[in-house]
N, C-alpha and C positions, 0 to 999 in steps of 0.2 A: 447164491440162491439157486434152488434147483425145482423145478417142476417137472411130477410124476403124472404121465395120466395115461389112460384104456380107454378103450374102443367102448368102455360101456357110459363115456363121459365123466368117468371121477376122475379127481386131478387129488395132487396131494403137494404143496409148497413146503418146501425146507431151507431154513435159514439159521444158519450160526452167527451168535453175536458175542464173538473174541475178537475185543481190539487188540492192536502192535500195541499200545501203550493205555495207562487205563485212565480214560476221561477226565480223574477228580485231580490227578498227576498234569495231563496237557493243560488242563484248567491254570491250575499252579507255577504254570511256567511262561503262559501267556497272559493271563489275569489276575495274579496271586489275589486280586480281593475277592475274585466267583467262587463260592463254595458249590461243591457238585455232590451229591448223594453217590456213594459209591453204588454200582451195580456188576451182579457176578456174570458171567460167561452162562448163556444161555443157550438154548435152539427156540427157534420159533418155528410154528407151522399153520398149513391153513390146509385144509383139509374140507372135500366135500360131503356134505348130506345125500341121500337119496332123493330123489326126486316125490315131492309130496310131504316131506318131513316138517313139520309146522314150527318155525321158532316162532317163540314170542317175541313182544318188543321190550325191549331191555329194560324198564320198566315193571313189567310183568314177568321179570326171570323170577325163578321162586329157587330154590335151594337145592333140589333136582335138575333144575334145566342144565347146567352144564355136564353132569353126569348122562345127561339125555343125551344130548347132542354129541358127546365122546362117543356113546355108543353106537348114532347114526352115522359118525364117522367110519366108525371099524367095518359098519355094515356096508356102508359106500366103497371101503377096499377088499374086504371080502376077498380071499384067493391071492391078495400080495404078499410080496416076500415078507417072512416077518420079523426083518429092523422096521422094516415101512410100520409095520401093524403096531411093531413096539413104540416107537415113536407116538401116535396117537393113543394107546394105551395107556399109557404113563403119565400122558400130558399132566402138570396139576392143574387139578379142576377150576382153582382160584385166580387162575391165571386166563379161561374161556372167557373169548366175549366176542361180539359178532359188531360186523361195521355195513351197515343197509350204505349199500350203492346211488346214487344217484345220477341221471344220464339226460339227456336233450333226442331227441329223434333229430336226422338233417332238415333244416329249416329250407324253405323254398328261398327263393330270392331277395332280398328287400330293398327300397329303396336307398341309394344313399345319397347320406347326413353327410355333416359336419361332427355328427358324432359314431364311435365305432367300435366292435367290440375283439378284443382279444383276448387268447385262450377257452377256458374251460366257459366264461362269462359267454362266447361267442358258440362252443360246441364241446360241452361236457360228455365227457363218455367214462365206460367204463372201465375202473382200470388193469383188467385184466390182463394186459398186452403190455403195459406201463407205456403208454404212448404220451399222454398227455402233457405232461412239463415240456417235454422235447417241442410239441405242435405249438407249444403257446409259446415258446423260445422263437422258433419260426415265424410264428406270427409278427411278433416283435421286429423281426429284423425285414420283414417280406414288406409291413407298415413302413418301415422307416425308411425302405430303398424308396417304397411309395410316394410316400410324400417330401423327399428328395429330389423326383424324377423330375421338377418342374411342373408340371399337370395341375391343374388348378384342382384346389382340394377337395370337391366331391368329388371328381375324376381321379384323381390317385386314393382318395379312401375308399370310390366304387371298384377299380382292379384291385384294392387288396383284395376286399371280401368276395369280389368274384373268383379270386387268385384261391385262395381262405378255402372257399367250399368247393374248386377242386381237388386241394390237396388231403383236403381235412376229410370230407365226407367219406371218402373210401374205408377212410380207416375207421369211422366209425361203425360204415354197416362192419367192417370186420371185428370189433371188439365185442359186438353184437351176436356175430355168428359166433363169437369164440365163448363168448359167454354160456352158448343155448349149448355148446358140445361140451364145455371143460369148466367154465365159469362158475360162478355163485349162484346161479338162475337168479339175477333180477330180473329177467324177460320172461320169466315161468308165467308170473300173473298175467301180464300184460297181455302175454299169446294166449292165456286161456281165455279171459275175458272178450277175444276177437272173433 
C-alpha cells in the first residue's frame, strides 16, 4: 500500500490486489468443500475530495454521484503526476463507494468496575493511521498482565484503563490531527459546528 499526499491536504491510497496464489486454488487445497468466487487482479484507491465537496449518504447515490466524486477526486490532485491522475481517472465508476468513519473523542476518567472495555468498544478512532487492531491487541494483553498481577480486580482493571488512556489517547488526538491535514475530513463537520 502506498500513500500520496501535498502540502495542500490531499492524500491519494494505492493498493494492488495480486496474490502469490489465487484464493479459489488455497481454498481447494485446505478446504476442498469452500467454494470461493474467483476474483481478478485489481488496484484499489482512495483518494481525497476537496474540502466542502457534498457526498450523499449511500442511499441517496443516484447514478451520477460516483462520476461526481471521480471528478472531485481529480480536482483534489489537480497538478500530480499523471499515473496518479490516471489511476483515478480510469477508476470504474461501478466499483465507487464511500465508508462514513466513525470515532470516540478521549473520554475522561471513569470509575472502575468489574466490568471493562477493550479496543475500538473502549476508544474507536479513526482509521487513518491503521492504528486500531494493533491498540486493541495491546489492550488485550496490557488486561491480562492486569489481572494476573495479583491486585484485586477493580485495582488491576483500574491500571489497565488508567494504563489504556495513556497509551491510547495520544494516538487518538493524532489520527485526528492526521485526519484534519490528509484524512477523509470526518472532523470537517464537527470543527465547523464549534
Amino acid at each position: 500500500m502506498i500513500i500520496a499526499a501535498d502540502r495542500k491536504g490531499s492524500r491519494l491510497l494505492i493498493a494492488v490486489y495480486r496474490p502469490r496464489q489465487r484464493p479459489e486454488k488455497a481454498a481447494a487445497a485446505i478446504a476442498p468443500d469452500v467454494t470461493l468466487e474467483p476474483v481478478d487482479d485489481y488496484v484499489m484507491i482512495s483518494c481525497s475530495v476537496p474540502p466542502g465537496t457534498v457526498i450523499p449518504p449511500a442511499a441517496q447515490w443516484t447514478a451520477s454521484t460516483p462520476a461526481m466524486l471521480r471528478d472531485a477526486m481529480l480536482t483534489a490532485i489537480d497538478g500530480w503526476h499523471p499515473a496518479a491522475r490516471a489511476l483515478v481517472q480510469n477508476v470504474d465508476l461501478s466499483s465507487v463507494f464511500v465508508i462514513p468513519f466513525g470515532f470516540l473523542e478521549p473520554a475522561p476518567p471513569w470509575e472502575p468496575s468489574r466490568v471493562t472495555l477493550v479496543g475500538d468498544a473502549a476508544h474507536a478512532m479513526l482509521p487513518t493511521l491503521g492504528l486500531g487492531a494493533n491498540l486493541a491487541l495491546r489492550d488485550a494483553a496490557h488486561l491480562l498482565d492486569q489481572l494476573s498481577s495479583g491486585k484485586p480486580l477493580t485495582s488491576a482493571i483500574g491500571a489497565y484503563e488508567q494504563d489504556m488512556r495513556d497509551y491510547v489517547y495520544p494516538f487518538m488526538r493524532m489520527t485526528m490531527d492526521h485526519d484534519r491535514q490528509f484524512g477523509g475530513g470526518a472532523l470537517q463537520e464537527r470543527d465547523q459546528a464549534r
